[in-house]
ROLUMKE-603679 format. One record per atom (N, C-alpha, C): residue in one letter; x, y, z. Coordinates in steps of 0.05 Angstrom, whole numbers, plus 32768, in hexadecimal, padded with zeros to 4 digits. Example, Ala and Ser with C-alpha at 12.3 -4.5 7.8 and 13.67 -1.06 7.14 Angstrom:
BEGIN
A81087F8E809C A80F67FA6809C A81087FBE809C S81017FD3808E S81117FEB808F S81028001809D 
REM end
This chain:
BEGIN
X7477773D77FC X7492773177FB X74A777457805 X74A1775A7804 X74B377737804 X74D0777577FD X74DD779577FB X74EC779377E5 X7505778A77E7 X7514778277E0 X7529777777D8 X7541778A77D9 X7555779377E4 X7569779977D7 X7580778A77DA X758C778C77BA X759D778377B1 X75BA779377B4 X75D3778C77BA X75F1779A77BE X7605778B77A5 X761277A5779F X7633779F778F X763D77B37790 X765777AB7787 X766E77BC778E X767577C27770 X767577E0776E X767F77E57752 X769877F57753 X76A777EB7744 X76C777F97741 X76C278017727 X76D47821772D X76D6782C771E X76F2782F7714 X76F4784376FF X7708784976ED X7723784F76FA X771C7866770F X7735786B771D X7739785D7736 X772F783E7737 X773678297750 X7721782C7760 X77157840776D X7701783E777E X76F7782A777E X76E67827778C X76CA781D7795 X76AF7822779C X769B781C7790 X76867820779F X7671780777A6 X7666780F77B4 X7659780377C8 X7636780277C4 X762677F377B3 X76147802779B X75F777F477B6 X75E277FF77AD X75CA77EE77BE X75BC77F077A3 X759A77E577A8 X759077E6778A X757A77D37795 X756177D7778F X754677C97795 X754177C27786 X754B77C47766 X754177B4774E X753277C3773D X753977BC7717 X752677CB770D X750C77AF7702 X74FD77B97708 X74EB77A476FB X74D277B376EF X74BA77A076DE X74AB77B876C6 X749D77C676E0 X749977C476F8 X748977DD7703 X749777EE7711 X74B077F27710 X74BD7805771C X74B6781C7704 X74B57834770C X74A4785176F3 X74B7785D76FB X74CC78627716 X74DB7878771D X74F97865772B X750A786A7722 X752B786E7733 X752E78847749 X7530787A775F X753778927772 X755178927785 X756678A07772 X758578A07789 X758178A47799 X7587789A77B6 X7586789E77D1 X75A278A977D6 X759F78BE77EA X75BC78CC77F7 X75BA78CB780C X75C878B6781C X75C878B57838 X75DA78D6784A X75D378CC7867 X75D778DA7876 X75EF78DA7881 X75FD78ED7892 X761578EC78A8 X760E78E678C2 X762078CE78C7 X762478B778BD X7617789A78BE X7617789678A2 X75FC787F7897 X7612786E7884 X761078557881 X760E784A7867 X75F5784F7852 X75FD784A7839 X75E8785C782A X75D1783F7823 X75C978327830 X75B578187831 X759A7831782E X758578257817 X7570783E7813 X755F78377823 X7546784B7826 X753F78547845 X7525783E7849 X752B782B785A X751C7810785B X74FA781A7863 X74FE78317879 X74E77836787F X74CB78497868 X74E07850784F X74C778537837 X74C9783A7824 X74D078287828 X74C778107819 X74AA780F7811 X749B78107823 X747F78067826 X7478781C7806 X747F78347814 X7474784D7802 X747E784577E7 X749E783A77E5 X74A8783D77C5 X749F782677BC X7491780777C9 X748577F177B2 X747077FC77A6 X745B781577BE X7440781E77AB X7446782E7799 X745F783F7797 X745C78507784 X746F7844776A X747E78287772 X748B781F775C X74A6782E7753 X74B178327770 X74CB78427772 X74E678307777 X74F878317763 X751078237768 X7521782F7774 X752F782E778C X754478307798 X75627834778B X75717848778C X758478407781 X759A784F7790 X75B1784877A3 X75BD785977B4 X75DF784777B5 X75EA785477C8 X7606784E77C8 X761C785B77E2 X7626784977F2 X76377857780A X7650786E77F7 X764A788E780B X7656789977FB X767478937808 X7686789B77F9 X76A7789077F2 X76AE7890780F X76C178877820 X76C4787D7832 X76B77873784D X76A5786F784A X7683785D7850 X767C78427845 X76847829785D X766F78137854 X7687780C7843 X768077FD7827 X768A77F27812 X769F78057803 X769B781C7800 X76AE782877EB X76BA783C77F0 X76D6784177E9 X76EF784377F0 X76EA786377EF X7704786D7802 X770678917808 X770A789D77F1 X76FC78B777EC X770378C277D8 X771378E277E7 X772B78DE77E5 X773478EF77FE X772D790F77F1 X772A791F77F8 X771F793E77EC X7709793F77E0 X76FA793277E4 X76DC792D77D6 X76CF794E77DE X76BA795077CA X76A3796A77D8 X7690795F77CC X767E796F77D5 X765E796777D1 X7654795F77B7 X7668796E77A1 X766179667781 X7665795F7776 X768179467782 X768D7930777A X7672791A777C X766379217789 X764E79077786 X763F7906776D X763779187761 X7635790E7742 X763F78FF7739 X765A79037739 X766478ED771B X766378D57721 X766A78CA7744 X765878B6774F X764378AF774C X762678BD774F X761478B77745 X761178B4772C X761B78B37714 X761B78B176FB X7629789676FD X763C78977705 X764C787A76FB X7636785D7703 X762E78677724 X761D7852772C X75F878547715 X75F47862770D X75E1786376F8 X75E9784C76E4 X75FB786176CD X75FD785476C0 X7605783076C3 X7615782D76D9 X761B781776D9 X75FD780376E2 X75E7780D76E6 X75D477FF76F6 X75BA780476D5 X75C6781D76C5 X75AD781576AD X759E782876AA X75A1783B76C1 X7590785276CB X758F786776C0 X7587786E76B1 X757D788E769F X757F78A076AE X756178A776B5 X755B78C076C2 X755878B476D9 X755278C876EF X755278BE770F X754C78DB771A X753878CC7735 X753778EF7746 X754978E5775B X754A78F57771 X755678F6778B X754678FA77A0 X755D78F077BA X754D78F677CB X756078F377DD X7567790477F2 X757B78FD7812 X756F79097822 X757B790B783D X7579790A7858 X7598791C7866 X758F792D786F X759E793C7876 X75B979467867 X75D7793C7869 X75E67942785A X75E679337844 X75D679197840 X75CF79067820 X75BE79267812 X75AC7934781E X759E794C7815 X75B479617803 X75C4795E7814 X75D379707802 X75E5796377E7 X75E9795177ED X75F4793D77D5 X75E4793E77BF X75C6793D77C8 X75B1793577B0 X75AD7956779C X75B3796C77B1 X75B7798477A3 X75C879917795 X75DE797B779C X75F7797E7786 X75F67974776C X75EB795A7776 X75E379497758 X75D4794E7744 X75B87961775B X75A2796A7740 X75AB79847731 X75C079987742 X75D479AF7732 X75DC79A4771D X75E8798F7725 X76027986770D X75F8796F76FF X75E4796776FD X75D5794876EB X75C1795B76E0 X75B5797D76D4 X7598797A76CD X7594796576C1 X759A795A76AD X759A794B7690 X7591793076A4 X758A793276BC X758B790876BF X7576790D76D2 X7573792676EC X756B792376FE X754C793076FC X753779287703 X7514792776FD X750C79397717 X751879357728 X750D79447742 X7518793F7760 X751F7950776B X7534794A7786 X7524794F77A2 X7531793A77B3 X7519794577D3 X7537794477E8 X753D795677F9 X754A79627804 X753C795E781B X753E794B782B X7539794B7851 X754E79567864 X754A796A786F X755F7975787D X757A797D787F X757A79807863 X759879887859 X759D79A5785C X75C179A57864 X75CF79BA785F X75CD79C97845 X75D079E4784B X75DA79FF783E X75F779FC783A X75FC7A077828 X761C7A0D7820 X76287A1B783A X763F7A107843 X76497A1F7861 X76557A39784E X76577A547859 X76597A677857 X76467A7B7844 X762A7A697842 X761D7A7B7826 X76137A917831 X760D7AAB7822 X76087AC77825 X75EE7AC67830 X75E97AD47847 X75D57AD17855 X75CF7AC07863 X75DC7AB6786E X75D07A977880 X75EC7A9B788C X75DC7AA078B1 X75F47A9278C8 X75FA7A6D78CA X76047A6578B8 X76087A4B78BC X76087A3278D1 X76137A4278E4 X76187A3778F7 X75FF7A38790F X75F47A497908 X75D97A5D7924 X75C17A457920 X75BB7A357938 X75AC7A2B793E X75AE7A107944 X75CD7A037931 X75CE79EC7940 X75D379DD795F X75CC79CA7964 X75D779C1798A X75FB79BE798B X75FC79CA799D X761D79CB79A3 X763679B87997 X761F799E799B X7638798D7992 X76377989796E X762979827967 X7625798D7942 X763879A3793C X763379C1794A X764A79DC7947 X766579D8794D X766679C0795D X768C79C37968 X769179A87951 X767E79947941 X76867985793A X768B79957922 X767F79A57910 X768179B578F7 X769D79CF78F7 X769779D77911 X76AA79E7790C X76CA79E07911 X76C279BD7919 X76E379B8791C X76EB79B27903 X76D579A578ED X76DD79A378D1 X76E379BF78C6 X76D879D378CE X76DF79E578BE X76FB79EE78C1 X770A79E678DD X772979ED78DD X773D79DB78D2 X772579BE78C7 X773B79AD78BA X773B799278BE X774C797F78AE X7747796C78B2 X7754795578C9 X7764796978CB X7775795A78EE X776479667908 X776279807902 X774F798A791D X77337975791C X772479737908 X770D79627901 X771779467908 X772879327906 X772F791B7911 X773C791E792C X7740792F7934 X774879347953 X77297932795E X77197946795B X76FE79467964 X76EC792F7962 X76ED7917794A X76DF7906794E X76E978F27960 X770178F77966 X771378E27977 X770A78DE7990 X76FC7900799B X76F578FC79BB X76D5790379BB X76C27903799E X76A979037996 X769578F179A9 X768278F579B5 X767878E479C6 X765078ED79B4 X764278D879B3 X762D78D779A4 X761478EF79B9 X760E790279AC X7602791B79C5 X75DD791379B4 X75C6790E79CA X75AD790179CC X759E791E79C0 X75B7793579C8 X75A2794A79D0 X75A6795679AE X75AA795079A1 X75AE795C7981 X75947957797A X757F793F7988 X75667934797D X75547942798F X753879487985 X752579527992 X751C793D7998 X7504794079B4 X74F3792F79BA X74E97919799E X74D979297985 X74CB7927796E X74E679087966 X74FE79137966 X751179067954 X751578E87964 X751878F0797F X751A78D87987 X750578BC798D X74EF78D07982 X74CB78BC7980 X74DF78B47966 X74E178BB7952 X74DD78B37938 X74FE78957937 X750878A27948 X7518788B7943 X751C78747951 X7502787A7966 X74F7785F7976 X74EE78517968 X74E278567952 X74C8784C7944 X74D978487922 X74C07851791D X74BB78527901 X74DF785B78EA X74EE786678F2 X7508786E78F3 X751C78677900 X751978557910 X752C783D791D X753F7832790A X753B782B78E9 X7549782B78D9 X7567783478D5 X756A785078E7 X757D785C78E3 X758F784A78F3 X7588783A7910 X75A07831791A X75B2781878FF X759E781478E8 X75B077FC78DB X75C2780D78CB X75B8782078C4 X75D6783578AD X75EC784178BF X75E0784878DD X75F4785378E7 X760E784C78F4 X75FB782F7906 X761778197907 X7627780F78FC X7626781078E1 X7641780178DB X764E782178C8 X7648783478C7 X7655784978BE X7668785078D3 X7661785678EF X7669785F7907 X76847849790B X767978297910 X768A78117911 X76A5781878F6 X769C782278E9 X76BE781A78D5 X76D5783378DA X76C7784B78EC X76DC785878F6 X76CF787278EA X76DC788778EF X76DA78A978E8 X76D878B278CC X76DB78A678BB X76E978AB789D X76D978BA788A X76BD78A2788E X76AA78B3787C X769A78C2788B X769078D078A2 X769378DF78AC X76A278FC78A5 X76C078F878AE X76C7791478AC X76D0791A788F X76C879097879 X76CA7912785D X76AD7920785D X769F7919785F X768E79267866 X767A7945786E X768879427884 X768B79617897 X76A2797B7886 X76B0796B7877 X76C5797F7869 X76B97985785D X76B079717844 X7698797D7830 X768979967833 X767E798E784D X765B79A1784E X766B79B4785F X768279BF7864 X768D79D67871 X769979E1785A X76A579D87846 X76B279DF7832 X769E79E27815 X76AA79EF7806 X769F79F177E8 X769179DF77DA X767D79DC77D0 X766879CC77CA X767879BF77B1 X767879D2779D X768C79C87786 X767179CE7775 X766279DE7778 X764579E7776C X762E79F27774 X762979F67767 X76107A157777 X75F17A057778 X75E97A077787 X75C67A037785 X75AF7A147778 X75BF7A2D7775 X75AD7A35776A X75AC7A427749 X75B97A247742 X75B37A20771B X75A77A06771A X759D79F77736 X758C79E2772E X757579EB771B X756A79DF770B X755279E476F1 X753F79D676F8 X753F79B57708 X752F79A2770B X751A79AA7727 X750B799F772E X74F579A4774A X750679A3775D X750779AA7772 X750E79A57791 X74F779A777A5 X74F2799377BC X74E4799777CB X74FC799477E6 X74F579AC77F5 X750A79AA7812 X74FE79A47825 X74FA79887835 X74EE79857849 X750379917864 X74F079A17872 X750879AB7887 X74ED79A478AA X750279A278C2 X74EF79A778D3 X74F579B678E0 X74E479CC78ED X74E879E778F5 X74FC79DF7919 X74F879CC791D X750379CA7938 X752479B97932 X752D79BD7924 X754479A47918 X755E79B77924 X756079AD7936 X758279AA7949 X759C79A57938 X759C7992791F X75B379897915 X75B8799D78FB X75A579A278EC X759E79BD78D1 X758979C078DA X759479DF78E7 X757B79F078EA X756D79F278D0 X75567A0078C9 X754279FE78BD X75497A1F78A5 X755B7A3078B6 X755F7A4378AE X756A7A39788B X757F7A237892 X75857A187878 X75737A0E7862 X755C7A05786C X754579F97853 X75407A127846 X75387A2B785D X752D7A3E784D X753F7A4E783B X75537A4F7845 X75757A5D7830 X75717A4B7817 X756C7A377816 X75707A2577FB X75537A2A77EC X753F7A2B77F8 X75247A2E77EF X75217A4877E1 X75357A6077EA X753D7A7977DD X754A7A7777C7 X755E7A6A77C2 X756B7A6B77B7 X756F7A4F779D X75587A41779D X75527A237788 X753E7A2E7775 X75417A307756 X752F7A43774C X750D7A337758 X75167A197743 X74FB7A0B774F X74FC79F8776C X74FB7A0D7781 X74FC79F27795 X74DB7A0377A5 X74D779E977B7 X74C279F177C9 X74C979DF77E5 X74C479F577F9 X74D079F5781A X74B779E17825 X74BF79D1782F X74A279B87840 X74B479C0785B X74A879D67865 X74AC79DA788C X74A079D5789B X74A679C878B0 X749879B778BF X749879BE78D9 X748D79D178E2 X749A79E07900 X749E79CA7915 X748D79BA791A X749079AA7933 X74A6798D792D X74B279867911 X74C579717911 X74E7797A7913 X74F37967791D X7511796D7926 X751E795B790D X753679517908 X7545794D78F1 X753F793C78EF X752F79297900 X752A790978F0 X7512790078ED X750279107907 X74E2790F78FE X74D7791878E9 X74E4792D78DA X74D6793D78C2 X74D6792378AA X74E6790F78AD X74DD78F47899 X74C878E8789B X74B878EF78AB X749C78E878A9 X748C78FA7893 X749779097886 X749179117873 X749679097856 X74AC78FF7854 X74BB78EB7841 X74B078DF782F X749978CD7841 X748B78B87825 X747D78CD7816 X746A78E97821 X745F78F37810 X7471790977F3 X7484790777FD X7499791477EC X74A278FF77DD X74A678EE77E3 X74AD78D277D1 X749578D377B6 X747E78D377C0 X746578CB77B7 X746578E8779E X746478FF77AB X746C790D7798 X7481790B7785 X749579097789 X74AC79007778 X749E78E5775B X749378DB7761 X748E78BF7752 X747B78C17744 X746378D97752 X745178E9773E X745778F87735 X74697908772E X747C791E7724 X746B79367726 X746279397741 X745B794D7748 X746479677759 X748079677755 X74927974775C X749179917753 X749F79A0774E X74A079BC7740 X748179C77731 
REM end
């Protein structure tokens, strides 16, 4: 039959909006897993591990973050404002405990959450996510493709220089390796349904975004308590790889999955088995 997802919009306290997704709890779902989409994605959870989350009896539970898709700007947001988001959309959906899981800058979201949720969060999977921009030891910037570096470092001068730059932004092929661009012929083609209508509603959630992950986390990664697994691929143009291993240093319990020959989107061919782990709680 395959799975189902279900959409609402949940308003909150101070007016917002969000924009909720949700595959359903029913008696064989055994695990909740928040999805953190990517820059720039609507946060619709990741169609292409379906197959993997009916065998393991994994419910979906995700949400476009604040000016993305359905729910409204949260203007000065950082990375650790997504907690209390993720909590509100929990509790509002019934949800106890829950692990995580994102995809590149959703990766870093999910490492904010498991900092700041121990008490909720079971085990986190981190696909190609950013490092804190300026953390000790790590050239931040060293290794990404040109246009990724002029797009980051125009956020880092701000938020008018950063909307100037997406203004004359043109989509560059070459950020993807050979590997990346098999995967999104195929099996990862998925991505064109989150990306078009994120891209279609204009710049917004985007460069809230890019401020975030250039700016102050609003929390450290390394007082997470819960598992981490960092899937990174050693050839990745958009987060270098240097970043999986900076976090893999620095997560008490995390463990590095490097992948020398995948680029930022092929290394999700790794995904279902990290999923699969997650649901066996074979994490840490």
């Amino acid at each position: 039959m395959g799975t189902e997802v279900t959409e609402r919009d949940l308003e909150l306290a101070d007016g917002r909006r969000l924009h909720v997704y949700d595959t359903g709890a029913d008696a064989s779902a055994r695990l909740t897993v928040v999805w953190h989409h990517g820059t720039p994605n609507i946060g619709a959870p990741p169609e292409p591990l379906f197959a993997a989350s009916e065998r393991l009896g994994v419910r979906w539970v995700s949400y476009d973050r604040p000016g993305y898709g359905g729910s409204t700007p949260l203007p000065g947001r950082d990375v650790a404002s997504a907690a209390a988001d993720v909590t509100r959309v929990a509790d509002a959906l019934g949800v106890g405990r829950f692990a995580l899981m994102g995809h590149s800058g959703g990766g870093t979201h999910a490492l904010a959450c498991a900092a700041l949720l121990p008490e909720r969060v079971l085990g986190t999977v981190s696909v190609a996510g950013p490092a804190p921009c300026g953390a000790e030891g790590l050239d931040w910037f060293a290794g990404m493709n040109d246009s990724g570096r002029a797009s980051l470092t125009a956020a880092a001068a701000g938020r008018e220089e950063k909307a100037r730059h997406e203004a004359r932004a043109t989509y560059d092929p070459g950020m993807f390796t050979a590997a990346d661009h098999a995967a999104l012929a195929g099996e990862w083609s998925w991505f064109h349904d989150v990306v078009g209508p994120a891209v279609e509603a204009g710049p917004g959630g985007l460069i809230d975004d890019d401020l975030a992950y250039v700016g102050a986390w609003g929390c450290d990664p390394r007082t997470i308590t819960g598992p981490v697994l960092l899937l990174h691929g050693g050839q990745d143009r958009v987060v270098p790889s240097s970043h999986g291993r900076w976090l893999a240093s620095r997560c008490p319990r995390s463990e590095l999955g490097l992948h020398p020959a995948d680029g930022h989107i092929s290394v999700l061919r790794h995904a279902a088995a990290a999923l699969e782990r997650l649901a066996r709680n074979e994490l840490g």
